[in-house]
N, CA and C of each residue as an Amber inpcrd file, in Angstrom:
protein
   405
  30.1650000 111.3290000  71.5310000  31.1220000 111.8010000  72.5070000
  32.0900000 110.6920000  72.9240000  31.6920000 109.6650000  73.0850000
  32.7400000 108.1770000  73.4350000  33.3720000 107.7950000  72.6880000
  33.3280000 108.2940000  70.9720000  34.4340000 107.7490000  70.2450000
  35.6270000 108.6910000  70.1020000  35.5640000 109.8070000  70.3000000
  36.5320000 110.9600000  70.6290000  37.5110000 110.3230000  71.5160000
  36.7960000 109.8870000  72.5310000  37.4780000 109.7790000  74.1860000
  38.2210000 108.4540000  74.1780000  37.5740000 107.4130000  73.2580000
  38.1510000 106.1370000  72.9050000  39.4780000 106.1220000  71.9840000
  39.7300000 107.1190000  71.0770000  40.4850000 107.6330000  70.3780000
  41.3910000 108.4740000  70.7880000  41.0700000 109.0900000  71.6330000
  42.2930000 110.0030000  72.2100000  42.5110000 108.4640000  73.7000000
  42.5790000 107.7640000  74.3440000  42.8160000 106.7970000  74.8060000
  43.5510000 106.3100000  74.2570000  43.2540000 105.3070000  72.6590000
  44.1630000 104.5460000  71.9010000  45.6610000 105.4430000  71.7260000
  45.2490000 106.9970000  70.8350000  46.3720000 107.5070000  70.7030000
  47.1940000 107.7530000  72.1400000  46.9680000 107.8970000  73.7970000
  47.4700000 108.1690000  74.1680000  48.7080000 106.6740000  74.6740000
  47.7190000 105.7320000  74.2450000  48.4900000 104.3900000  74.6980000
  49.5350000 103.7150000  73.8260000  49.3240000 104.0670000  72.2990000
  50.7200000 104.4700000  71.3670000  51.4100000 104.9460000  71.7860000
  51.6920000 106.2200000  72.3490000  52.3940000 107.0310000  72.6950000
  53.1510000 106.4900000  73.6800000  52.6760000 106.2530000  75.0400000
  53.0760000 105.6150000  75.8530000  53.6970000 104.3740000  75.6460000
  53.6940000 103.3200000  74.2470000  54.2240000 102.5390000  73.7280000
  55.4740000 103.1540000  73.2450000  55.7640000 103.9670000  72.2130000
  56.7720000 104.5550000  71.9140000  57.7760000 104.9160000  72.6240000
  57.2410000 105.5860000  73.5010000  58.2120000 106.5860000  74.3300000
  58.7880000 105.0310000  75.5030000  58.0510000 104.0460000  75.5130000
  58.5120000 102.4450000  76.5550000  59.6890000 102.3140000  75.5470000
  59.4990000 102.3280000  73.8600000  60.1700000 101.8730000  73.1220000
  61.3630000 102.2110000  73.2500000  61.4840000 103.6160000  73.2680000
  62.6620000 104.6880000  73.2420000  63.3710000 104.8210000  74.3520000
  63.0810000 104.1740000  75.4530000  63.3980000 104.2400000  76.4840000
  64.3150000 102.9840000  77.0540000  64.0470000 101.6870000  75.9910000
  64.3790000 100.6320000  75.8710000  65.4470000 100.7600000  75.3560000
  65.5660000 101.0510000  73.8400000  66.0960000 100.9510000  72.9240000
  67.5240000 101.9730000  73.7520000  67.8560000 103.0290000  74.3740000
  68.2070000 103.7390000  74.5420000  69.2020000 102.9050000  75.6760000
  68.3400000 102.1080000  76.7550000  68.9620000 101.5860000  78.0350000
  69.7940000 100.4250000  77.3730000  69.3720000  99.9370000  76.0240000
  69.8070000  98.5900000  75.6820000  71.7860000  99.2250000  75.2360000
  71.4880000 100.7070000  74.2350000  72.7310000 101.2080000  73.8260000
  73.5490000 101.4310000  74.9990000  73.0350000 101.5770000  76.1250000
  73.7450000 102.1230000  76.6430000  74.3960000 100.8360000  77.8940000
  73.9490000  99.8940000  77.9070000  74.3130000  98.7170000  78.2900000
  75.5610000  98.2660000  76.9170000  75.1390000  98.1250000  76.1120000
  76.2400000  97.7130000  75.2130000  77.6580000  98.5440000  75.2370000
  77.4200000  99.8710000  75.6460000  78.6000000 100.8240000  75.4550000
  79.5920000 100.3090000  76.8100000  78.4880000 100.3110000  77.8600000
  79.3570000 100.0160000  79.4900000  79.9460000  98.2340000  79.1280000
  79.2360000  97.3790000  78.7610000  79.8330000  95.9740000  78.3010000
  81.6180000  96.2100000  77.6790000  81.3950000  97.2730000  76.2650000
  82.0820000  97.2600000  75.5560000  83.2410000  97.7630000  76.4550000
  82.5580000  98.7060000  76.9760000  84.2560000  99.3040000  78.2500000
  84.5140000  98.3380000  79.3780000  83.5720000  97.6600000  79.2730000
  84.0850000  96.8330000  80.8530000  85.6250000  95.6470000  80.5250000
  84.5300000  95.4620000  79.2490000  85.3760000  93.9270000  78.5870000
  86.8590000  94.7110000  78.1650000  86.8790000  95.5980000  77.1390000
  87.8170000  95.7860000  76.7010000  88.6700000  95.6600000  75.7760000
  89.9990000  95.1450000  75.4130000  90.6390000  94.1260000  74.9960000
  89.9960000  92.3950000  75.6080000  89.7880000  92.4660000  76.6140000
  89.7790000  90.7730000  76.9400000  89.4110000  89.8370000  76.0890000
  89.6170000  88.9720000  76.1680000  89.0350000  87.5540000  75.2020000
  88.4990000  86.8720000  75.7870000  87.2090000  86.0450000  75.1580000
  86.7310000  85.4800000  75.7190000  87.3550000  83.6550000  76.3090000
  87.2360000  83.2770000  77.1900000  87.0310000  81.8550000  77.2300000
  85.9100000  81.0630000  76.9170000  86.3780000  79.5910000  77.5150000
  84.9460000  78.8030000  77.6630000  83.9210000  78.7120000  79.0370000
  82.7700000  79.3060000  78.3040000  81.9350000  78.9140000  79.4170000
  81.9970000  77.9230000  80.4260000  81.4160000  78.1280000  81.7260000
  81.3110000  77.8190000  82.5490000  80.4330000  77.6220000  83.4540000
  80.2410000  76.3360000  83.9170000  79.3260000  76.3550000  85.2610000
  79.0590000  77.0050000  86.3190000  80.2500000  77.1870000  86.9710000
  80.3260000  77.5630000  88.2160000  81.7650000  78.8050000  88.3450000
  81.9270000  79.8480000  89.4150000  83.0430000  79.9220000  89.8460000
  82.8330000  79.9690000  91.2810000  84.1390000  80.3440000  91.5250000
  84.5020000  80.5520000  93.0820000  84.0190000  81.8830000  93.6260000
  83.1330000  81.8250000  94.7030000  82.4730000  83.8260000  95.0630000
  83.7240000  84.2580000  96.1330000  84.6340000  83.2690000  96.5560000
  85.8090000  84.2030000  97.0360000  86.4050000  84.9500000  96.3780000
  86.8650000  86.0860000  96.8600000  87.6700000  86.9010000  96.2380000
  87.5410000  87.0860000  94.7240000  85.9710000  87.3370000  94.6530000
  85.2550000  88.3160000  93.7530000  84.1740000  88.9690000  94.3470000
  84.8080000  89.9210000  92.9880000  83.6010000  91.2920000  93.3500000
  82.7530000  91.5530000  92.1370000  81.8680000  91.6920000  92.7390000
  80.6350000  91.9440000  91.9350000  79.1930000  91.6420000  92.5210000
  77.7450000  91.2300000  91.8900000  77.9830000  91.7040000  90.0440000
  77.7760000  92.9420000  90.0220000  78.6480000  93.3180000  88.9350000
  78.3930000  94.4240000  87.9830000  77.0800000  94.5220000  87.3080000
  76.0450000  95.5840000  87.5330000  74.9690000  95.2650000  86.5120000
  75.3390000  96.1170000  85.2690000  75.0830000  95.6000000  84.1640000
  75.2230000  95.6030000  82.8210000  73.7630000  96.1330000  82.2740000
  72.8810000  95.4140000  81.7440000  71.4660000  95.4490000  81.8710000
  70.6570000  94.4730000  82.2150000  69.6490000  94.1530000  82.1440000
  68.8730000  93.4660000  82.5790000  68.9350000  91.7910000  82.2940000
  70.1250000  91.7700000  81.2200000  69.8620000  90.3080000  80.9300000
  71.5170000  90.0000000  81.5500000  72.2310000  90.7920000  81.1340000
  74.0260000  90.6570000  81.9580000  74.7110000  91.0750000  83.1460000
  75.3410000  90.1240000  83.8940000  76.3970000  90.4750000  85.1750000
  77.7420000  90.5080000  85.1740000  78.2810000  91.2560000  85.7520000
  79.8230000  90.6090000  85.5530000  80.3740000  90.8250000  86.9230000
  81.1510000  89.5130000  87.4510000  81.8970000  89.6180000  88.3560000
  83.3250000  89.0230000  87.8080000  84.1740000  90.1970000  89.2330000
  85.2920000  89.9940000  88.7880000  86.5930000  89.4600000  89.5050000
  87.4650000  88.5490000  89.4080000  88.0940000  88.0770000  90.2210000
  89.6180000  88.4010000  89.9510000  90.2240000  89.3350000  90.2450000
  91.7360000  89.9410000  90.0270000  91.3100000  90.5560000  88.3610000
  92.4900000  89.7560000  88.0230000  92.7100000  90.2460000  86.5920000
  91.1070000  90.3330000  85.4880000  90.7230000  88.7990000  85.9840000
  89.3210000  87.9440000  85.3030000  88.5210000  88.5220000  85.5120000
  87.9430000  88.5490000  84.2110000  85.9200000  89.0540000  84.4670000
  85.1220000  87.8990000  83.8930000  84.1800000  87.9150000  84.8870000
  83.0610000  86.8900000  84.3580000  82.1280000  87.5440000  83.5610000
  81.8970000  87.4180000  82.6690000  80.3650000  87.5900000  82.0400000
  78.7320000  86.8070000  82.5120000  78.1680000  87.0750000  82.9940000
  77.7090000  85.9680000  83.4560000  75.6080000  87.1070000  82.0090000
  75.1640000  86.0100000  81.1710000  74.1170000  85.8650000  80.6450000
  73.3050000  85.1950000  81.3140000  72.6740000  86.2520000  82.1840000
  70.9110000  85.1570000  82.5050000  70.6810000  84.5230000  81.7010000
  69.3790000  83.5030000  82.4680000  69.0910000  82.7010000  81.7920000
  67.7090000  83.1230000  80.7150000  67.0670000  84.0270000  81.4590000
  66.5800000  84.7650000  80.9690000  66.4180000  86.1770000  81.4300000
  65.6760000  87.4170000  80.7140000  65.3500000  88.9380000  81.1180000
  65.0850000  89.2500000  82.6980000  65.8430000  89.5680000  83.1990000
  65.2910000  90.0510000  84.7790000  65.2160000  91.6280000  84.6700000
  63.6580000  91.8310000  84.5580000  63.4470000  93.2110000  84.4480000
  63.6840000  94.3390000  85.6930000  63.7850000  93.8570000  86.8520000
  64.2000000  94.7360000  87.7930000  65.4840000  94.6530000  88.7170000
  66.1440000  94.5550000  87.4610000  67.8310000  94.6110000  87.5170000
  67.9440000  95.8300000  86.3480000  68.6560000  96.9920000  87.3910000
  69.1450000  98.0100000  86.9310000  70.4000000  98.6720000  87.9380000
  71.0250000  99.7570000  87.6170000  72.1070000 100.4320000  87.8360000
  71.4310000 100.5880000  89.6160000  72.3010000 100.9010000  90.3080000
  72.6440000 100.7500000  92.2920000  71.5470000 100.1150000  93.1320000
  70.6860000  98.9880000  91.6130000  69.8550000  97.6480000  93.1120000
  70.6450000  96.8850000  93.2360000  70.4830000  95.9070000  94.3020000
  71.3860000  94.8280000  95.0860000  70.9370000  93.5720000  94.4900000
  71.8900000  92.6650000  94.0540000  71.6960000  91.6470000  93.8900000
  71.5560000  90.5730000  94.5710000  70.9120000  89.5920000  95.0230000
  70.8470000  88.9170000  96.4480000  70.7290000  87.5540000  96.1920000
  71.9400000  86.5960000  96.0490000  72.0140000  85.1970000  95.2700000
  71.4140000  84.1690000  96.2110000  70.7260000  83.4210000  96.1090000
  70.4020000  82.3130000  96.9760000  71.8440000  80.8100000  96.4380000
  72.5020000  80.7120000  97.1000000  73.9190000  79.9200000  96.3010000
  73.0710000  78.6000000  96.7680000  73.3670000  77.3010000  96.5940000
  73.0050000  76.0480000  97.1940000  74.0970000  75.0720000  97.0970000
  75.6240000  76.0160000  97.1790000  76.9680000  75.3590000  97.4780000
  77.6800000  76.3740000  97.6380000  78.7550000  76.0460000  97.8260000
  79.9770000  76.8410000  97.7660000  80.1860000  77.9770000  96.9510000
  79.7120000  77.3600000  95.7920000  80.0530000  78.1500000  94.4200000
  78.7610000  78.7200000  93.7290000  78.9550000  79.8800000  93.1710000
  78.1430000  80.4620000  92.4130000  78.0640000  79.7400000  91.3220000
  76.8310000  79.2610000  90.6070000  76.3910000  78.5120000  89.6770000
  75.3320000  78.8600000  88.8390000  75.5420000  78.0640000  87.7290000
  74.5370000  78.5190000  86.2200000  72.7680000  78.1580000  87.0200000
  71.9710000  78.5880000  86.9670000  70.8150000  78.1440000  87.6280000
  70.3010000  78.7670000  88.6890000  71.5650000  79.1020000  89.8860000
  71.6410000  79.8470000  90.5940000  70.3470000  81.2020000  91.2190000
  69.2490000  80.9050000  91.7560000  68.4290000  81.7190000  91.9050000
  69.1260000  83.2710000  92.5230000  68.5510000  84.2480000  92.2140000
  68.4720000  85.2600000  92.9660000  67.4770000  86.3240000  92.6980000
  67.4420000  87.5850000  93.6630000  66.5580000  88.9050000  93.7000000
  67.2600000  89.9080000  93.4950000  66.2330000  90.8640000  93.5100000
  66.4760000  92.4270000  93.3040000  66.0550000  93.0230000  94.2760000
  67.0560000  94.2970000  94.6310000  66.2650000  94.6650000  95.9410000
  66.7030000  95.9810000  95.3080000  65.6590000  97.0810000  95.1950000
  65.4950000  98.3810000  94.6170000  66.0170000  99.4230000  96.0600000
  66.7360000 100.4850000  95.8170000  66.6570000 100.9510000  97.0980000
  65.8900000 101.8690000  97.2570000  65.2200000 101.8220000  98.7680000
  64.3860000 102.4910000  99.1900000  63.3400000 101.4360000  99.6990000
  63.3190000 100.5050000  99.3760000  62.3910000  99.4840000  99.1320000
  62.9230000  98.1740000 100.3390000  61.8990000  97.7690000 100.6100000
  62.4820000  96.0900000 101.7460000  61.6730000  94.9480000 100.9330000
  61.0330000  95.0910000  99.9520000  60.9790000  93.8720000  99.4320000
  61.4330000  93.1140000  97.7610000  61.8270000  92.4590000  98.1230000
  62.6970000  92.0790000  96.7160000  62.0450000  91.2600000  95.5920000
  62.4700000  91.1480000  94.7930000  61.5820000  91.2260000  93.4060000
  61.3490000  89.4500000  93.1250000  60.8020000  89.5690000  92.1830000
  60.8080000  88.2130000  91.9160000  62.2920000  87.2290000  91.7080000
  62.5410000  86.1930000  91.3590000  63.0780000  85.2470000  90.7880000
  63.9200000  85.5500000  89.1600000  65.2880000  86.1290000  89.4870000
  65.8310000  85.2580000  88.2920000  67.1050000  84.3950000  88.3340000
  67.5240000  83.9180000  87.1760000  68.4780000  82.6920000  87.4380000
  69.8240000  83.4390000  86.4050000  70.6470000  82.5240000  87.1930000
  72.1430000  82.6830000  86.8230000  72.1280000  82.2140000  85.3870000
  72.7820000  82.1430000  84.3770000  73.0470000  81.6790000  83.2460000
  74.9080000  81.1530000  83.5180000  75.5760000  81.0560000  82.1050000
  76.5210000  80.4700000  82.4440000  78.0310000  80.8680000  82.4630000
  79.2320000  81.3300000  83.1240000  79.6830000  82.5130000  83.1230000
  81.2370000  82.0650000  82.4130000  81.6250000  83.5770000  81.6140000
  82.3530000  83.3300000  80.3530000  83.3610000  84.1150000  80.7430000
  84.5320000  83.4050000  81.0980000  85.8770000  83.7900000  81.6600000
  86.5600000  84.7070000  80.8490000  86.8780000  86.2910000  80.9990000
  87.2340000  87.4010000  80.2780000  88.5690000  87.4360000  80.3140000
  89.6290000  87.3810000  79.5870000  91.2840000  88.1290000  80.1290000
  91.9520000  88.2470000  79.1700000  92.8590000  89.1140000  79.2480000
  93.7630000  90.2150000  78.6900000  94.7040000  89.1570000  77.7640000
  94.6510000  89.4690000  76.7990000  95.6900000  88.6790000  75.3630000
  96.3410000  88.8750000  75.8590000  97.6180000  87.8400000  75.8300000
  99.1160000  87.9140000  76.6050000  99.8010000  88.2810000  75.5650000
 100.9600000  88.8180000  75.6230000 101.5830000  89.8560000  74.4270000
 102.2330000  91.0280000  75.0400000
């Protein structure tokens, strides 16, 4: 009787693998599509350390590993440094700055709504100045 039950267990935890898979794979396309419209035409620049958080808005969440804030014309790209899994579409991003300027390293949280406590730790990566080919 326990190897039935051990077996329908395994198969149900495949399953539940798959369908994580598909669910991934799906959020990842669909992060790439909103990237692809955000950016646009723009071109990229050179990375960067730091910018100015005046008179920008953002971040934009992208998916879990990309931000973009934007300052007039300019979009930042900003690549964690690494995966922050509870960064998704209308949570709050909540930067801990330790200057003036928003910076590569840059700690911050997630705050889910509905929720008062915020998620772990991730870090800024380094942000890649977006704008419109002149022409």
């Amino acid at each position: 009787m326990r190897a039935p039950i051990a077996l329908l267990l395994a198969a149900m935890t495949l399953a539940g693998c798959a369908q994580n898979a598909d669910y991934q794979a799906k959020r990842d396309a669909e992060g790439r599509r909103e990237l692809a419209s955000t950016l646009g035409d723009r071109v990229a620049g050179t990375p960067q350390d730091c910018i100015s958080p005046g008179m920008t808005d953002g971040p934009q969440i992208i998916n879990t590993r990309t931000l973009i804030y934007r300052q007039g014309l300019r979009l930042y790209r900003n690549d964690l440094a690494s995966e922050c899994p509870s960064l998704a579409p209308l949570t709050t991003v909540i930067v801990e700055m330790r200057g003036s300027q928003l910076c590569r390293n840059d700690q911050f949280r997630v705050l889910t709504p509905g929720t008062s406590i915020p998620s772990g730790y991730c870090r800024l990566g380094k942000f890649t100045p977006y704008t419109r080919p002149k022409g």
